[in-house]
N, C-alpha and C positions, 0 to 999 in steps of 0.2 A: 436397478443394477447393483453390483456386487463390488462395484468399483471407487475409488476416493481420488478427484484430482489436485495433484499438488501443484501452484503455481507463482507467479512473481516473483517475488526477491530470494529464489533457490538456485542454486547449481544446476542442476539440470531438470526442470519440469518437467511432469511424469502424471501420470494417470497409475494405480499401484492399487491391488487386490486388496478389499477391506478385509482387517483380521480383527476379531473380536480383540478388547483389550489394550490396542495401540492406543498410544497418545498424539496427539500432533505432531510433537517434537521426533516421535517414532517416526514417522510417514517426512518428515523433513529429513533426518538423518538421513532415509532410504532412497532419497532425490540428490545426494552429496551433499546437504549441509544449507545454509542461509549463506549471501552473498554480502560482501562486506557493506553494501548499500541497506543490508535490511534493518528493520527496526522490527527486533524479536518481543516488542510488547505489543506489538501493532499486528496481531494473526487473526485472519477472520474465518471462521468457520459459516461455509453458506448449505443449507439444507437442498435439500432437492427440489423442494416447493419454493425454494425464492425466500426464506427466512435464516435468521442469522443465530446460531446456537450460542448461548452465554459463553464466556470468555472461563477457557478451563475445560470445556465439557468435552468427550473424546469424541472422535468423528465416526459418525454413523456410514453405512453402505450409500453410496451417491450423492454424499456430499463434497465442497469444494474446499481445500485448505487453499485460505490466500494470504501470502509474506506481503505487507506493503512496503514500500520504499522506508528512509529516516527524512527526514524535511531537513536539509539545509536550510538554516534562519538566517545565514549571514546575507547567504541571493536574496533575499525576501527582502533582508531593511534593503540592500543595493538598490533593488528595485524602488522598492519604497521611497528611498532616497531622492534618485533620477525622477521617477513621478512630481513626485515633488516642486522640484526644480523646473521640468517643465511646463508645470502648471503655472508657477510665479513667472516665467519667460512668456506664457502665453497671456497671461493678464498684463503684464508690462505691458507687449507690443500692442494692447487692445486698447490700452489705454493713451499710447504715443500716437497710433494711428486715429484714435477717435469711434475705432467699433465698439 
């Protein structure tokens, strides 16, 4: 195809006419921009065979631009945290009860 899909963490996801010469950041501009959720080091280019183009390279006819999300770390220890905590609650009670 003649086509580049733009998707995830953009303004408005879009499928946009490959033109020789663009860069990613072109083909994102042209979707309104990254969404405050995005992480602009985090861009994947996927080829049309299911391979992933070095980080940098401009996107070729039928490939996929994908914005990922940014990772909140602070949910993560939370979670981590909680885990945690329920795991030392679950060996206590195993240990009060005798299982």
């Amino acid at each position: 195809t003649n086509l580049v899909d733009v998707g995830g963490e953009v303004q408005m996801p879009n499928t946009l006419v490959w033109q020789k010469g663009r860069a990613v950041n072109d083909y994102v501009a042209l979707v309104g921009g990254y969404t405050q959720r995005a992480d602009r080091t985090k861009v994947i280019v996927m080829r049309q065979n299911g391979s992933v183009a070095p980080t940098g390279a401009d996107p070729q006819p039928g490939d996929t631009i994908l914005v990922l999300p940014t990772i909140e770390t602070k949910y993560i220890e939370v979670a981590s945290g909680i885990t945690s905590i329920l795991y030392q609650l679950a060996v206590a009670a195993s240990v009060l009860t005798g299982f």
